[in-house]
DODREN-845690 format. One record per atom (N, C-alpha, C): y, z, x. Coordinates in pm, whole numbers, plus 50000, padded with zeros to 5 digits. Atoms other than C-alpha are relative to their C-alpha. Example, Ala and Ser with C-alpha at 12.3 -4.5 7.8 and 13.67 -1.06 7.14 Angstrom:
BEGIN
498815000050089495505078051230501205000050090498814999449918498945071451367501095007349923
***
This chain:
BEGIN
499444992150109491764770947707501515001450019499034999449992495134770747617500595016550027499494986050020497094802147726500945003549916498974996350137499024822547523501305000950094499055000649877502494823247602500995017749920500014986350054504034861447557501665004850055498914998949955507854865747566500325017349962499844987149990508854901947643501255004650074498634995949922511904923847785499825001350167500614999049873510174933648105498904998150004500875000549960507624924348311499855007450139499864995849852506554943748612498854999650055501555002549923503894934248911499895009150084500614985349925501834960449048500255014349989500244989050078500854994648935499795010850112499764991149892501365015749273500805011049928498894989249987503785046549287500934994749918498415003350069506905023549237500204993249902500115007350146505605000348940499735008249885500204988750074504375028048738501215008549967499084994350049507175045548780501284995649953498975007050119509505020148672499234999149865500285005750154507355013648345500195015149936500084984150076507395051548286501744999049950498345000450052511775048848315500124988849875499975008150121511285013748110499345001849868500034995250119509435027547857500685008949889498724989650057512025058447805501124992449933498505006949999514755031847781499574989849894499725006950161513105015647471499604979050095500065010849912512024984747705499174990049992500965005150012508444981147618499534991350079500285005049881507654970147942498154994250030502155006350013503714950848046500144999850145500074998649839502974962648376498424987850027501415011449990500204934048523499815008250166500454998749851497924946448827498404998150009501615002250013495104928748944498845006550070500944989549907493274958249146500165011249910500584989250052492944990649081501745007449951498664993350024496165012448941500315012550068499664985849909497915035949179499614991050166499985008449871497335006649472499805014350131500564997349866497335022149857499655017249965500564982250062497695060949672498855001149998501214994950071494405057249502499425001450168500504995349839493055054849944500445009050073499624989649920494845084250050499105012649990501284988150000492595112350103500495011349949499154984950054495165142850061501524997249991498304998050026498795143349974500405008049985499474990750002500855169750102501404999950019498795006150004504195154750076500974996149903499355006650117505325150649743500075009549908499124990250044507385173049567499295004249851500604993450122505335199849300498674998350051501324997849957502145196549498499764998650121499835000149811501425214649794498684991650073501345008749965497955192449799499414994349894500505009650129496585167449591499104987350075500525011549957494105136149653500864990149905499415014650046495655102649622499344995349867500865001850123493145093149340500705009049891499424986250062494325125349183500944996649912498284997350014497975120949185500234986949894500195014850083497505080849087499525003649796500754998250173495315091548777501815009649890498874994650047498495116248685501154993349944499005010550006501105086448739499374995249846500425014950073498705062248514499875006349822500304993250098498175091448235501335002249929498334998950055502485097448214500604986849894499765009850060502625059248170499464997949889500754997650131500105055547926500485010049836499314988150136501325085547685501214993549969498755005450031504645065647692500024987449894500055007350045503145037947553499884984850087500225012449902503035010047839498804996049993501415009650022500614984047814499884994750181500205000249839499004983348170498774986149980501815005349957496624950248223500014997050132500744996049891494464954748492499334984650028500675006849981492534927048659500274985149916499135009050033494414895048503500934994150131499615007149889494914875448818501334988450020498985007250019498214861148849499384985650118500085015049933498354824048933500804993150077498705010849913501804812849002501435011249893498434999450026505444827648959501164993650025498755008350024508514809648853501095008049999498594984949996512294831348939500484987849982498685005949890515304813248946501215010349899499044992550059518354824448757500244999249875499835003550117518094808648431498505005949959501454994450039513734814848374499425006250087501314991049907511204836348469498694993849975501825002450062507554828148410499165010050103501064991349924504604849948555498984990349906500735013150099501504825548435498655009350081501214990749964498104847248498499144992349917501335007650053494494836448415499754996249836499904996950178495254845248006500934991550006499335000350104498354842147945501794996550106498695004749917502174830148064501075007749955498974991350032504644857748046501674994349992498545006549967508294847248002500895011349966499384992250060510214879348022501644998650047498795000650003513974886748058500595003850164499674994849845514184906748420498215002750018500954994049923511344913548631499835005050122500094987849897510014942648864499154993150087501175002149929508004930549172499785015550108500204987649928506474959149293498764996350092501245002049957503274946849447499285003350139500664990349882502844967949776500044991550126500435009649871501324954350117498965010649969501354999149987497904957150218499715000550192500364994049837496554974350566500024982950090500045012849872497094948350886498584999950070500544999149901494014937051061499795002350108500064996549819492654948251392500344988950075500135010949957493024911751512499075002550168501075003549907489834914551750499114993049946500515007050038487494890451783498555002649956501094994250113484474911451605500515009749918499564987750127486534924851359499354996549871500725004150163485214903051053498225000950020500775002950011481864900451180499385018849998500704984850038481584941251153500805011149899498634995450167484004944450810498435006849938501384989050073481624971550624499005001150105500814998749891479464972850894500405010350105499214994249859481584996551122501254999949963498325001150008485184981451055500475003749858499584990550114486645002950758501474998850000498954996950011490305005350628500565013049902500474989350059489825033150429499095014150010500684990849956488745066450520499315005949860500454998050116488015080950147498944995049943500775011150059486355048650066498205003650059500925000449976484175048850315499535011050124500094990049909483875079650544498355006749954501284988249985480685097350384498634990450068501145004249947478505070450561499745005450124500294998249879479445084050890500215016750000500134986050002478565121650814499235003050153500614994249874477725139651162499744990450142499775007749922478745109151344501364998050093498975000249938481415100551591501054985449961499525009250090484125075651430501544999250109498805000449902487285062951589501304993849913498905009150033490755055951442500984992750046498785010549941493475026951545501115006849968498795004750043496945035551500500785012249993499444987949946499875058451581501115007249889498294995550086502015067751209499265011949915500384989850108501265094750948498864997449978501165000450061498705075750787498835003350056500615002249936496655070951078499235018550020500484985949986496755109351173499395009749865500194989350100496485122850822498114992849973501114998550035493245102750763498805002850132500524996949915492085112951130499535015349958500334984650050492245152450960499094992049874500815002750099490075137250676498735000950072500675003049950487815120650873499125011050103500904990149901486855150251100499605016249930500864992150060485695172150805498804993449982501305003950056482575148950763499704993950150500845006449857482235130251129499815014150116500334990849853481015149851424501155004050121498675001949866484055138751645500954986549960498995012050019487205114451564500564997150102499235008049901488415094051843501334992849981498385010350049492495085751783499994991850119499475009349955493235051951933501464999650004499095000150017496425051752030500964993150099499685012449861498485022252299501375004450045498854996549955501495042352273499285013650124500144983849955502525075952502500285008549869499264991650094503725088952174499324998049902500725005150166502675090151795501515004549914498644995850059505525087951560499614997649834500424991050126503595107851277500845011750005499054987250048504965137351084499595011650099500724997149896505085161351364499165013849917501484995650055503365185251111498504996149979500945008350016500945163951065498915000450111500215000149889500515156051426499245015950040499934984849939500505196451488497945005049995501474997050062497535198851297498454993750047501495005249942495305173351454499945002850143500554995449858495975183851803499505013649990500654987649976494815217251687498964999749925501125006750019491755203151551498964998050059500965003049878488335208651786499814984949992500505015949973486805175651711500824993549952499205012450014489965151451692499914998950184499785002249874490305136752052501054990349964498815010349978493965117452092500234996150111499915008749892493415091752338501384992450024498795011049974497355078552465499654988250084499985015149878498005046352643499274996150002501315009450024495035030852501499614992649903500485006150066493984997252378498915000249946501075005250051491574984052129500054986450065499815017050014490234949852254498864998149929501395006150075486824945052092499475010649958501014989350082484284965951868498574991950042500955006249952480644952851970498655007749930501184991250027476984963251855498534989149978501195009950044473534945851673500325000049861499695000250146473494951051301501385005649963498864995250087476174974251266500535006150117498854996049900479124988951500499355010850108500254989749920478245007651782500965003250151499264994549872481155010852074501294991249987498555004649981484755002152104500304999450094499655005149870485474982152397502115000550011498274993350003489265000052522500135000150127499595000349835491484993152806501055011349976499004992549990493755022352978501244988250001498925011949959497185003252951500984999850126499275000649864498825018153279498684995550078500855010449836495575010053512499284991850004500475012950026494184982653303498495004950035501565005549992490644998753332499505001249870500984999550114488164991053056499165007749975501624997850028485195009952897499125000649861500085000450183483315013952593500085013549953500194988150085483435042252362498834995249902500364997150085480425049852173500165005249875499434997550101481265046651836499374996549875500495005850120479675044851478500594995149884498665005650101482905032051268501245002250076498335003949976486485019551335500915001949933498905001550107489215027751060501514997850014498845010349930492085006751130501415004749900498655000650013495515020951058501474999850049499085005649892498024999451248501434997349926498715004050066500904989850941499524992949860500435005050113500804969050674500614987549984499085017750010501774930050558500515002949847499445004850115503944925550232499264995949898501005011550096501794911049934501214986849945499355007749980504524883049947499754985649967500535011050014502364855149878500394988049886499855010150140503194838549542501514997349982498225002849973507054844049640500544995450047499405013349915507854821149906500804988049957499135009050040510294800649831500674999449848499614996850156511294816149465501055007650040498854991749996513374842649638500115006050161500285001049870514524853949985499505015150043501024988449923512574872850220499885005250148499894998649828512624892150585499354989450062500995008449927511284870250880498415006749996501404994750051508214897750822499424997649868500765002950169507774886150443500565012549941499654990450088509334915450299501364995549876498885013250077511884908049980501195013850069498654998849957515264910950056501025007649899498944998750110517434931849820501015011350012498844993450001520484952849778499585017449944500164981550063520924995649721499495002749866500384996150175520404989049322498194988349995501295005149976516954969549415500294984949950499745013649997518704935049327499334990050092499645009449932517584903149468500744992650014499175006150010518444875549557499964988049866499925002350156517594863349178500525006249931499424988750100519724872648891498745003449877501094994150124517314898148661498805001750033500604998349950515034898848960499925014550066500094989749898514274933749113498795003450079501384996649904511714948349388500265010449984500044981350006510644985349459498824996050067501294995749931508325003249700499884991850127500415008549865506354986350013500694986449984500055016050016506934953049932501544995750018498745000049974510514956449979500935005250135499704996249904512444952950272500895015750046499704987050026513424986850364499195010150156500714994049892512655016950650499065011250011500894987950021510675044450495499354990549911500785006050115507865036250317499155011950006501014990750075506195065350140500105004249845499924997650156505455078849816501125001049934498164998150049508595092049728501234991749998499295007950011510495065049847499414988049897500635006550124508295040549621500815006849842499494992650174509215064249315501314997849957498734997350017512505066149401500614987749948499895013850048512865027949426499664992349846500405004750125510995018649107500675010449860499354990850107513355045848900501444993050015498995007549992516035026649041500194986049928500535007350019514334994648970500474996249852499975001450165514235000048592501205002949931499084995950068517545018048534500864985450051498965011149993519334986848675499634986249932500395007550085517014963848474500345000349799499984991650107517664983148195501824991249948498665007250034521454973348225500414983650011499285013749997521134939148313499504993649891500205001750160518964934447978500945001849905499404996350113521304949447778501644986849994499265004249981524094931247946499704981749906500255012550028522134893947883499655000449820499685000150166522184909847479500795006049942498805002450007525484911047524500285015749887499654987650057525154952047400500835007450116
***
């Protein structure tokens, strides 16, 4: 089937924090913007369990807050499609193309907002106990292990905030952690060491997860005396960082040696009429707010380089 081909002012990829909230500024600005995201809208937000960090709500679920974002855009008039699998993107300085399963966009500037996605455990029974035990998502999948003992990877905010999730429904949360330190919010932090059932294990690896059908012990070395043992464990929820969604950009525009894009204070790349926002952009905070902040940036400088290329 032939696709349609759909020339527009903006196009913007991925419907997180910082894509949303550019289509919300591009819609204000008369822009008529087509946000494309092929998952769910409100990306790593919609998996956050509680959000107590973001300015006008002293608590909110990620789901929550997302639905709020997707309801602002919407009333504005933005045309959000969902699930329309992009195929291949074309940048350079003269065309754009975005070419998805429908239809081949050819707009004027475009937003890549498209996030990163949680880093694997890289052990060698990590895929063979994915839903089974190995979880990246506490929200998602936490009510299987009601009155059970559960263990999390990883030493930043996320890790600790869904460790306080996780130990209203498990029996006991086990933090994994290889540092001496955790360099979470030390509120954050405050809260899970005063927490009966969190246990924060320092100076300790993950090397393997092991069981029969489904997960049962996390094989962990001390890292000063190198001894091993297992922890009895009925789930793993792995929050170690995150990779770029970077994939379809390689070689269209430049990018950190980690895959992140590369761009300037006004969210410029290194394409003219190209901008980024949010995770996916090289950069040293990555949270909500900074997402927002980025994708408000995003649009007001798209905003001018449109107007500029119709020479208003």
């Amino acid at each position: 089937m032939e696709k349609k081909i759909i020339r527009t002012k903006l196009v913007i990829i991925g419907a997180g924090p910082a894509g949303i909230t550019a289509a919300i500024y591009a819609a204000r600005a008369g822009l008529d913007p087509v946000l494309l995201e092929k998952g769910t809208v409100g990306g790593q937000l919609v998996q956050s369990s509680i959000v107590e960090n973001y300015p006008g709500y002293t608590c909110i679920t990620g789901s929550e807050l997302a639905g709020n974002f997707r309801r602002h855009a919407e009333s504005l008039g933005v045309k959000i499609e969902e699930f329309d699998f992009i195929e291949r993107i074309e940048l350079t300085n003269g065309k754009k193309q975005v070419i998805t399963e429908s239809s081949i966009y050819e707009p004027s500037a475009v937003i890549l907002a498209t996030g990163a996605t949680p880093k694997p455990l890289l052990v060698k029974n990590e895929s063979r106990f994915r839903g089974k035990g190995v979880h990246y998502c506490a929200l998602c999948d936490a009510n299987a292990y009601k009155g059970k003992t559960v263990g999390v990877v990883g030493g930043g905010s996320a890790a600790v905030e869904e460790a306080l999730y996780l130990s209203k429904i498990a029996e006991k949360v086990i933090v994994i952690r290889r540092k001496s330190s955790f360099h979470a919010e030390k509120a954050i932090l405050k809260k899970a060491e005063q927490t009966e059932n969190i246990e924060l294990l320092y100076n300790t690896d993950l090397l393997d997860v092991g069981g029969n059908d489904f997960l049962e012990y996390a094989l962990v070395t001390d890292i000063l005396t190198r001894r091993e043992w297992k922890i009895p464990l009925s789930a793993v929820f792995a929050y170690i960082g995150s990779a770029p969604r970077t994939e379809l950009l390689r070689g269209c525009l430049e990018l950190s040696p980690q895959g992140y894009i590369v761009t300037d204070n006004d969210m410029h790349t290194s394409i003219e009429g190209v901008f980024a926002a949010g995770d996916v952009r090289e950069k040293r905070y990555r949270q909500i707010v900074t997402a927002v902040s980025d994708g408000a940036a995003a649009a007001l400088n798209a905003e001018k380089y449109i107007l500029m290329k119709e020479g208003k």
